[in-house]
N, C-alpha and C positions, 0 to 999 in steps of 0.2 A: 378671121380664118374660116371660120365656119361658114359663113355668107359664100366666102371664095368658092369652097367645097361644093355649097350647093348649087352655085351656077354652074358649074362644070356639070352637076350630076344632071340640072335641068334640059342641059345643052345634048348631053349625052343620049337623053330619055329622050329626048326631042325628035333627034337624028333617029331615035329607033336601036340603041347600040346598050340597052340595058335591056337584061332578060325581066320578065314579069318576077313581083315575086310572090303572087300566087298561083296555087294550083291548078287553077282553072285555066280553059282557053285564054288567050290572050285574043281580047277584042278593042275596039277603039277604047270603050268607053272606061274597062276594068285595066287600059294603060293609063287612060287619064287619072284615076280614081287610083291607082297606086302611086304616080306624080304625086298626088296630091299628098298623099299621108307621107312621103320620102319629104316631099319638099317642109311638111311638117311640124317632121320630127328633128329635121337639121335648124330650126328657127324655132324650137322648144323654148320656154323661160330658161333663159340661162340664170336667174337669181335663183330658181329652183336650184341650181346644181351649187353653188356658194354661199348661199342662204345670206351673205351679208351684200350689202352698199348696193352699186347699181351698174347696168353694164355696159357698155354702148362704144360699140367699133371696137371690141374684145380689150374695153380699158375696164376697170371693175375701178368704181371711187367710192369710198369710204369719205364719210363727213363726222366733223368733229365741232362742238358747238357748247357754248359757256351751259346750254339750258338741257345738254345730252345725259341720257338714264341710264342707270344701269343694266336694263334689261333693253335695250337699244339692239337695231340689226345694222345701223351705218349708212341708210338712206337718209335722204336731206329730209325728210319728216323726221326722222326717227334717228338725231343722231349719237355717235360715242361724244361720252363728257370730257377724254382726254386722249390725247394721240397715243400714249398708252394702249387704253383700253383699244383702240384701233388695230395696234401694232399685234398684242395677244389674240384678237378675232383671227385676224390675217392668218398667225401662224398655224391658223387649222383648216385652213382651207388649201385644196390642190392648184398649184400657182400654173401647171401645164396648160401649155393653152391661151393664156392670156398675154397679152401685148403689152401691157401695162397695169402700173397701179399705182392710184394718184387718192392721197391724205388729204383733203379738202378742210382747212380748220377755219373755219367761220368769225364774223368778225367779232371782236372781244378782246378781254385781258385775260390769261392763262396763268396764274403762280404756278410755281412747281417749289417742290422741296429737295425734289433728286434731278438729278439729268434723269433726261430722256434716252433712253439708251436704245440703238438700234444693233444685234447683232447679227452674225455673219447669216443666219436662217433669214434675217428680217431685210436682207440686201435685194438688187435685182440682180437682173442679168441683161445683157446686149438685148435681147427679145424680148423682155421684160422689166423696163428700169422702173424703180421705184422715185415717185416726187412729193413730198409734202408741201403741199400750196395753201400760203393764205390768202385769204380774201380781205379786201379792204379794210385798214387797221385792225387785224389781226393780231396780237403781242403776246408773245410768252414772256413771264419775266420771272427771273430764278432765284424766286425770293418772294417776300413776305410786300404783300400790297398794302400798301397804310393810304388813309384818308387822311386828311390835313385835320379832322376834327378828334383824332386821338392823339397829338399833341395838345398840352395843357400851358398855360403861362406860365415863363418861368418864377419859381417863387421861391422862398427860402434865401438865408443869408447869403449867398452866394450871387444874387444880383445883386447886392451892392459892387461888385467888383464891374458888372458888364456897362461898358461904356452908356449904351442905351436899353437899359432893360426892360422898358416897358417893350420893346417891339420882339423881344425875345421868346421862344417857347420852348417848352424842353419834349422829351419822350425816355422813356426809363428801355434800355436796350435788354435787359435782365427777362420785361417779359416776352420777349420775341427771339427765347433759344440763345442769348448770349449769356459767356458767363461774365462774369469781371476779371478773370485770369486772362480768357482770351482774347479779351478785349486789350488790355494791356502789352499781349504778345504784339498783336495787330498794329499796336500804335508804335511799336520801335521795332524794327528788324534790322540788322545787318544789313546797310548796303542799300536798302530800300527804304522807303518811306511809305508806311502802312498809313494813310490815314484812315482808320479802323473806324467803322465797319464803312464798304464800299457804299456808303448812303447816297442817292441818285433822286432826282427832281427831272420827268420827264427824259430821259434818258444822259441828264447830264451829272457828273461827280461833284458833289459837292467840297467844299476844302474846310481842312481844320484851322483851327483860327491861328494866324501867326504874326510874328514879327521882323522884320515889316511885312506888310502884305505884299502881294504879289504884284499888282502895280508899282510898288515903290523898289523892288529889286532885293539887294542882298545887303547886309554888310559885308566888311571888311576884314578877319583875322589876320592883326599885329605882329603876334608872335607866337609859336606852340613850344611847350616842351614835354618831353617824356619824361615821369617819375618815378623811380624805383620803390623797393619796397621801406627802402629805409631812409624813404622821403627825398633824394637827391636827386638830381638830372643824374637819367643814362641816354648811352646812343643807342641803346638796343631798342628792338620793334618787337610787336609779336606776328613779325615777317622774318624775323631775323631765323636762320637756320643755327639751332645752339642746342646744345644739352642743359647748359646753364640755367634753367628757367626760373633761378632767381632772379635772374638780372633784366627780366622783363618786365616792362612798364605795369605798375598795377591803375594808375590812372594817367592822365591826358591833361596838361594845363593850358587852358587857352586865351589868350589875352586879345580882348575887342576894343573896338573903339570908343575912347572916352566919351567921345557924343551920344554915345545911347547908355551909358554910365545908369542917368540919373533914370530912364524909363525901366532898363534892365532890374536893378534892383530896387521897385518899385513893387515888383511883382509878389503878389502874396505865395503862399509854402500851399497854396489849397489844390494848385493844379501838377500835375504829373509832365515837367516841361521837356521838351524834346529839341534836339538840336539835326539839324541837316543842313550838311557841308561837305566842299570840296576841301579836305585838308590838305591834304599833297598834292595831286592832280588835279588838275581840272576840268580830267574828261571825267572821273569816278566821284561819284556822289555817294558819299555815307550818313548813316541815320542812327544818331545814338540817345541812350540817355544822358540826361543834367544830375551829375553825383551831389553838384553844388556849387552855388553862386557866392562869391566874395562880397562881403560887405563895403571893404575898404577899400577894393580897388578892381578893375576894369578885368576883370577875370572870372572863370568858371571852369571845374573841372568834369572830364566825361569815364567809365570805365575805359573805352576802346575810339577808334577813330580810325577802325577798317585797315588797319596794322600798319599804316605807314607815319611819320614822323609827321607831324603837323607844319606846314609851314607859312609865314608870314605871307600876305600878298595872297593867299585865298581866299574864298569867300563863305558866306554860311545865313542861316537864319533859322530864329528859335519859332515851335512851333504846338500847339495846343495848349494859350494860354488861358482864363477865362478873362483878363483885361482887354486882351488884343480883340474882343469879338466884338470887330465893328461896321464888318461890312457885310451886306447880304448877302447868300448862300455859303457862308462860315458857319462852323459848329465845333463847338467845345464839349467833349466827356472827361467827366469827374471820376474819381477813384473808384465810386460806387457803380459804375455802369449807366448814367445819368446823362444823356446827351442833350445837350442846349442850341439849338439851331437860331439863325438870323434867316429869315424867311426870304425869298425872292420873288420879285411879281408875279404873281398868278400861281403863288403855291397853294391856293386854294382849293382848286380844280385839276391839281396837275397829279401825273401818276406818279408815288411819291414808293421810294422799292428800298430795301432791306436786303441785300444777298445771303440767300441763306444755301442755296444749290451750290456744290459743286462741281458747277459747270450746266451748259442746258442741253446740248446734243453731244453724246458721245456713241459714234458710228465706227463699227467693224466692219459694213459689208461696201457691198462693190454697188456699181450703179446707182449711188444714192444721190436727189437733188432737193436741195432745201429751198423754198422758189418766194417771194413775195409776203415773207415772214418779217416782223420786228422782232429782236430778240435784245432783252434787258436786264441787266442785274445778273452777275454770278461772282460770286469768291473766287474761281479757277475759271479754265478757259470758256469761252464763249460756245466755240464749238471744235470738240475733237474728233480727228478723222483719220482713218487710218485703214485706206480701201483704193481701189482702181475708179477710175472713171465718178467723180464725185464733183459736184456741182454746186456752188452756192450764188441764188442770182436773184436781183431786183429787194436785196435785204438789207435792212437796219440793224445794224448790231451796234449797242453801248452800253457803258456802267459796267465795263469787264474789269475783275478785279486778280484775274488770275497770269500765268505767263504771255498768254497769246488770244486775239478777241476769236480769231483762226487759226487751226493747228491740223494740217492735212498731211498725212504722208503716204504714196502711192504715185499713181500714172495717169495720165489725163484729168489732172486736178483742176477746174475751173472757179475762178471768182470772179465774176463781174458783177457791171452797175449795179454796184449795191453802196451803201454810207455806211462807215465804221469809223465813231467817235467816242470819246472820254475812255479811252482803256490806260491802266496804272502801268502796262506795258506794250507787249508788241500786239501790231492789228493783224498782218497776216504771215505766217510763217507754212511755206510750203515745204517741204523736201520731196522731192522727186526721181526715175530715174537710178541708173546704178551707176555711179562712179569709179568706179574699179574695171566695168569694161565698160564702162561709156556711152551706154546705151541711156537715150534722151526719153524724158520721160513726158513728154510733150504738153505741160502745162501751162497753166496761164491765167495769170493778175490785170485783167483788163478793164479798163473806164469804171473804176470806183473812185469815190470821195472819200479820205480819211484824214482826220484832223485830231488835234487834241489826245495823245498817243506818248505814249512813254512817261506820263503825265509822273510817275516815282520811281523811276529808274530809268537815268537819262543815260546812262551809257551804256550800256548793254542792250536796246528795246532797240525797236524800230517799225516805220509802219508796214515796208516788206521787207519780208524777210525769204532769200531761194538760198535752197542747195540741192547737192546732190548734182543732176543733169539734166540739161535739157526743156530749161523754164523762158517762160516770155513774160514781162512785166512793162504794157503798154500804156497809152493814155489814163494814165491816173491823176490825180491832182490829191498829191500829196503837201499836208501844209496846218503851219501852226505847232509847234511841239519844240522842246527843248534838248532833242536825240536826234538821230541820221533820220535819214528818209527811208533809204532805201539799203539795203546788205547784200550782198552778194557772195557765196564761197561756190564751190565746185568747178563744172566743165558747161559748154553751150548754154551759157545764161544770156539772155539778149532782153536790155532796159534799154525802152525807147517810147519819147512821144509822150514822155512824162512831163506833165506843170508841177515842179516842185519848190515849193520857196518859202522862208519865213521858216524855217528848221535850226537847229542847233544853237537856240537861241539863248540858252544859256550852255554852251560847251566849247571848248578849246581841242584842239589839237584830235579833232575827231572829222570827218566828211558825210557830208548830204548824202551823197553816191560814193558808197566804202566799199574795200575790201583788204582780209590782211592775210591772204596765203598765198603762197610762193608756187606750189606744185600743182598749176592747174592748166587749163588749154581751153580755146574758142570761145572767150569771153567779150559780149562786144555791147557800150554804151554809146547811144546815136540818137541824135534827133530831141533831145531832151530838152528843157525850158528850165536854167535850176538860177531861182534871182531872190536877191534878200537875206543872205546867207548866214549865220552867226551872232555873236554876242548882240545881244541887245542893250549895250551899258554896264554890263552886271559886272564887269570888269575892267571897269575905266582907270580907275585908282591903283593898278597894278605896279606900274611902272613907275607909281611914285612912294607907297611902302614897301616895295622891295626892289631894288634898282639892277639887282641881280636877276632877275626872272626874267625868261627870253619867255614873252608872247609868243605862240608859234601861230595861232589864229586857228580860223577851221578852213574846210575847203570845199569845194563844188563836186570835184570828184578826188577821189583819196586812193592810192594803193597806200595801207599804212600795212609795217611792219613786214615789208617787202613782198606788197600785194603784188602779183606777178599777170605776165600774159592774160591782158588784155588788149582790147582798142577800143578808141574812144574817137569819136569822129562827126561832124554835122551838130553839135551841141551846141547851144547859147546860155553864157555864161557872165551874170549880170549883177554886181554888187555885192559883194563876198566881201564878208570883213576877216576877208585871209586871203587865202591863196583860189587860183583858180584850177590848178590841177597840184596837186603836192604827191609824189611818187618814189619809190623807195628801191622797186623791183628788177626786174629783166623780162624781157620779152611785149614791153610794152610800147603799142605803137598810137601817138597822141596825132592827130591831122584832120584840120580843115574845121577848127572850133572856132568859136567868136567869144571873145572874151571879154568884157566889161566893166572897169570901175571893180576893182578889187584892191583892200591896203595892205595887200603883202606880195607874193611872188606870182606871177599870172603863171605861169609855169617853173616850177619845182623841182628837180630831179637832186636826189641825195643817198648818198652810199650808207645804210645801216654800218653799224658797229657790227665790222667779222663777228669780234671775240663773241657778243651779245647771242646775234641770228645763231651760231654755230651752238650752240648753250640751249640755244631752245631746242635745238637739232635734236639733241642729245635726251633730251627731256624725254616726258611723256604726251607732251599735251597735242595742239591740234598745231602746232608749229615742228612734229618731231616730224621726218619724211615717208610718206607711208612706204608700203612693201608694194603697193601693186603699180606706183609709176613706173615699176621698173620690166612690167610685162611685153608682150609687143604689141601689143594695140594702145598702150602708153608710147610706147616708144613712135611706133609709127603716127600717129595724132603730135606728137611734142616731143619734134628731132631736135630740139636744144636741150632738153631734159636729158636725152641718152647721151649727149656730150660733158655732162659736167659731174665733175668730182663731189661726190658727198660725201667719203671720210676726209675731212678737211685737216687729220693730225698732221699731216706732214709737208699740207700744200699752204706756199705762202699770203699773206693776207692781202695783196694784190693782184693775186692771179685770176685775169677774167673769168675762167673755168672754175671757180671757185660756186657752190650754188648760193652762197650766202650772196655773191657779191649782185650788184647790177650791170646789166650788160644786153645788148643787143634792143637797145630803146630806140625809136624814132619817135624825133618832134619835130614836125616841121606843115610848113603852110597855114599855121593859125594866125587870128588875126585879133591884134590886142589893140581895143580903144583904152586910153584912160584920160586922166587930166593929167599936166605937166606940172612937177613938185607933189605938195602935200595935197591928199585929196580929200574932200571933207564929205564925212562919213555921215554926221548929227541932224542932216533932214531926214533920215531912216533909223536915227538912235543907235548906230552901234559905235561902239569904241572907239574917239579918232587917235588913235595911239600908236606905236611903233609902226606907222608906216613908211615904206619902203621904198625907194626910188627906183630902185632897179626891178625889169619889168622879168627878168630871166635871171634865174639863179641854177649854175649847176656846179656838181662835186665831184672832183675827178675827172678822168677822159673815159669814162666808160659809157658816154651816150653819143648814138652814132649816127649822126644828122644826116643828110642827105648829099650834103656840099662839105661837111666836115667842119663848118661852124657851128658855132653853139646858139646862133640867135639868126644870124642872118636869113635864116629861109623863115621864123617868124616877120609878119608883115605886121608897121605899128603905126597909128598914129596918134596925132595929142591933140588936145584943148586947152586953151590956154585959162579957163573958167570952167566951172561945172557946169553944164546943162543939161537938158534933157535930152536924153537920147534917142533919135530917131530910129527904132530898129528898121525900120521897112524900108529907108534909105541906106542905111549900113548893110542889109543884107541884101537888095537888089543892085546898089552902083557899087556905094566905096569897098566894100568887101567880095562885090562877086567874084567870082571864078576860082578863089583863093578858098573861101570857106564852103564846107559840104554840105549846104544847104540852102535851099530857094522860098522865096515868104508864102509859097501856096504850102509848102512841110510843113514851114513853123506856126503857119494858122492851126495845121490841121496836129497840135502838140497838144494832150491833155482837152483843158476848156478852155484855152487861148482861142478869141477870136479878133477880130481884126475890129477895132474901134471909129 
């Protein structure tokens, strides 16, 4: 700005149209000679006036560097020791004036003990945004950096139990700020699976030692009952709505399969053994303690099992044994705070993190951009934000042990090309936007890699995660994890041009691309690549200990629990060990999809339970109806909403105007390949079980096709063998003009490129 000024003022002088500003005559020489001192004093040291970093094209950079002092001014000679100390310089200097200002953190490894906290003073502005940039391997990691030579062998009575202990080494967690209480808390949570502490090997989560491992999948639970206090089967839960609260379960009996009989009780009393399982559901995973293991017979009982009744035909596997530690990057902690790790190549040299932060960036202000940073290791979120116009771009982020590796809420939220893997739950969680008038809050999930995500809490996590309004979630290549891909709630969410696949890999009855709300508007999934879909095995044996259990499968895209108003259109949808669309709602319109090799229904439509939907209505939760659909900029956005009835006391339980019910759906013009009969599932490992001949299932007349059939305007056809699939054939001849997509789209989806 200042440069600007001064050409103008040279320009000015030039012309003759600036008075002298000395006393004297005004002659050539004493105009030249005052030019001179004006021109100057506008190109004075501007670090004189800031005293810190450096300045150039009105950006002011601050440098930050492992070897920086404390008596530092933030020039690359001279730099701060921590973005910290950067961030406190800053706040004493006058920001007027400047176009920018840019945290240059140099290359290195950064611990931290706290987040890094930036508040609302420490933000930019449109004319001023603030960036912290690192420089080639750069890493902050939020937590305690360990060298591979402050583990010790493991020693003491306790390796006679490890399968192989000479290759074993331990580290005592006790001296690195943990206690042995919280340690403990860590290792069993409600609902979650702590495996405590978030220990990480180069930015990847390490696992506690279980049974069976993870390659080998789960067992099987026989039978469960619930025990009163005076030792009987009851039917009560501690879900059960009672005043009675005698008559609730004080423990959980659970009976496994006699084949792991003889390893189960094998187990010595030295380890603190953990169980995690699906007991009831099999989209909720719960994490409890072992009260105690039978001697005489195929059973173990738990305090709790996440309050629902256990039942037969689920799945489970015990975990933090010190027998089971037999495969590398496993670790086993003892009572004592004592953890025993199985090393994995190259953990010698590798960055080897402790989370002790919680959390590494937490942001109140506006304009902030995180740019070219690794970020490693936290107990809580990765990074929290909560500001307008926020950026996170060209970053690594893993070893998050907290809710979200990403947790931004505001307007013009950006995340791109960046990598976000091993997080214990969600990768990015936007909210955006205001919901209540609809105003788009115009962010965007664009061309990241996340993988390895929801890794202890599979139902609930996701790798994105939009609400609120007005979000874009484009070419990402989401993949690998045992939860959804992708979530969806609010208004003008648009998921497209995603490669997502290899998801829900151990979960039932849940979707890749989800959503489970009724009262929403301009929601649209297009263009997507979602292939590989579901169980991996883990639930093979279903259908043959419980012959009552309806597999429902998972599915590619899900309206669950009468996920509403949306469309879905242009998507290739490829090997789903479930359904290809599975839909509950109204107002939703499915056309022009390509659907492939799925063993359950390629298309889905089913009527909720009135009594159920009406009950949550009633509730308080996110299923109750809010107040503000009922505005006129609700109404005018989503003229089926002002038509239908929400006190449902009096209207009957098939009345299309009912808003529980479903209604006002189109399905038509997609195009379903599959094989003809049974379709075999086991060259991709998932479950060849309750598959389904019928390629269309619907419930009721409340879907309203285009011709007024329920399949006809789908286009199908079969194989009489499996083979391999040609997509580039199927989407340029046999499916053209039927499905909404052409192979220069689908090249250009995620990192699909054309082989």
């Amino acid at each position: 700005m200042k440069r600007i000024l001064a050409i103008i003022l040279v320009l000015c002088m030039t012309l003759g149209m600036v008075v002298s500003v000395s006393a004297a005559p005004s002659t050539p020489f004493s105009r030249a000679l005052n030019l001179v001192r004006l021109i100057r004093a506008m190109f004075a040291d501007d670090d004189e006036d800031y005293g810190i970093g450096e300045l150039k094209d009105d950006v002011l950079t601050v440098y930050v560097a492992t070897n920086g002092k404390k008596d530092a001014n933030g020039t690359k000679n001279n730099p701060y020791a921590t973005i910290i100390a950067a961030r406190d310089a800053l706040r004493k200097i006058n920001k007027n004036g400047l176009d920018g200002i840019d945290i240059v953190v140099k290359s290195g490894v950064y611990p931290i003990n706290d987040p890094i906290v930036l508040e609302e003073q420490d933000g930019g502005s449109k004319n001023c945004p603030v960036r912290i940039i690192g420089e080639t391997d750069a890493k902050i990691v939020g937590g305690i950096s360990i060298s591979a030579s402050e583990f010790a062998p493991a020693a003491g009575e306790i390796t006679n139990l490890f399968p192989e202990a000479n290759k074993i080494v331990m580290l005592d967690l006790t001296k690195y700020g943990y206690t042995v209480d919280e340690i403990g808390k860590m290792l069993a949570a409600r609902n979650y699976i702590k495996s405590a502490p978030g220990f990480s090997v180069d930015g990847i989560l390490q696992t506690i030692a279980r049974y069976p491992n993870e390659s080998e999948g789960w067992t099987n639970i026989i039978e469960g009952w619930m025990i009163d206090r005076s030792g009987n089967i009851t039917p009560y839960t501690d879900n059960d709505v009672s005043s009675d609260h005698e008559q609730y379960p004080v423990e959980y009996k659970i009976q496994y399969g006699e084949q792991y009989m003889e390893t189960v009780q094998s187990w010595s009393d030295s380890g603190h053994i953990k169980v995690a399982a699906r007991f009831n559901q099999l989209w909720c995973t719960d994490n409890t303690d072992i009260k105690s293991i039978s001697k005489v017979d195929a059973t173990f009982t738990t305090p709790y099992t996440g309050g629902y009744e256990p039942l037969g035909g689920t799945v489970m596997y015990w975990y933090n044994i010190p027998e089971e530690l037999d495969v590398p990057g496993e670790f086993y902690i003892d009572k004592n705070g004592m953890m025993y790790y199985y090393p994995v190549s190259g953990f010698e040299t590798a960055t080897i993190a402790l989370p002790v932060s919680d959390g590494i960036f937490n942001i109140s202000g506006n304009y902030v951009t995180i740019e070219n940073l690794t970020l490693e290791s936290s107990r809580k979120n990765g990074i929290t934000a909560n500001g307008d116009n926020f950026t996170v771009i060209n970053c690594e982020i893993s070893a998050i042990s907290g809710e979200h590796a990403i947790h931004a809420i505001g307007d013009n939220i950006t995340v791109r090309d960046s990598v976000i893997h091993d997080c214990r739950c969600s990768a990015i969680t936007i909210e955006t936007g205001n919901i209540e008038t609809l105003e788009r809050g115009n962010s965007l999930v664009y061309n990241n890699e996340i993988y390895n995500f929801g890794l202890h809490d599979w139902p609930y996590t996701m790798g994105v995660n939009v609400a609120g309004c007005g979000s874009n979630v484009s070419h990402n290549h989401i993949y690998n994890s045992k939860t959804r891909a992708i979530y969806w709630s609010g208004a003008y969410q648009t998921i497209e041009y995603n490669d997502v696949h290899d998801v829900l890999t151990a979960s039932d009855d849940i979707g890749a691309i989800s959503s489970d709300e009724r009262v929403r508007v301009g929601n649209v999934i297009r263009y997507n690549y979602i292939h590989n879909i579901g169980c991996v095995g883990a639930l093979a044996d279903i259908d043959k200990i419980n012959p009552d259990y309806r597999y429902v499968g998972s599915a590619a895209i899900y309206g669950d629990f009468g996920g509403s108003y949306f469309e879905a259109y242009g998507n290739v949808i490829m090997t789903v060990n479930g359904n290809g669309f599975w839909l509950f709602g109204r107002g939703v319109n499915i056309h022009g999809n390509l659907i492939i090799d799925c063993s359950n229904w390629y298309l889905g439509e089913f009527a909720m339970q009135w009594d159920d939907i009406y009950l949550y209505n009633k509730g308080s939760g996110k299923y109750k109806v809010p107040d503000y659909i009922f505005s006129d900029v609700w109404k005018e956005a989503n003229p089926d909403l002002a038509s239908l009835k929400f006190d449902l006391t009096n209207v009957p339980a098939d009345d299309p105007l009912g808003w529980a019910m479903p209604g006002d759906n189109v399905i038509k013009n997609n195009w379903c390949h599959y094989n003809k009969g049974i379709r075999d599932f086991t060259n991709w490992g998932a479950a060849p079980y309750m598959i389904q001949n019928e390629v269309f299932q619907f419930c009721g007349d409340n879907i309203d096709l285009a011709t007024g059939a329920k399949s006809n305007d789908n286009m199908s056809i079969y194989n009489s063998r499996r083979e391999t699939v040609d997509l580039e054939k199927l989407i340029t001849e046999t499916a053209a003009g039927v499905i909404e997509i052409d192979w220069e789209t689908f090249q250009s989806i995620g990192l699909v490129t054309e082989e």
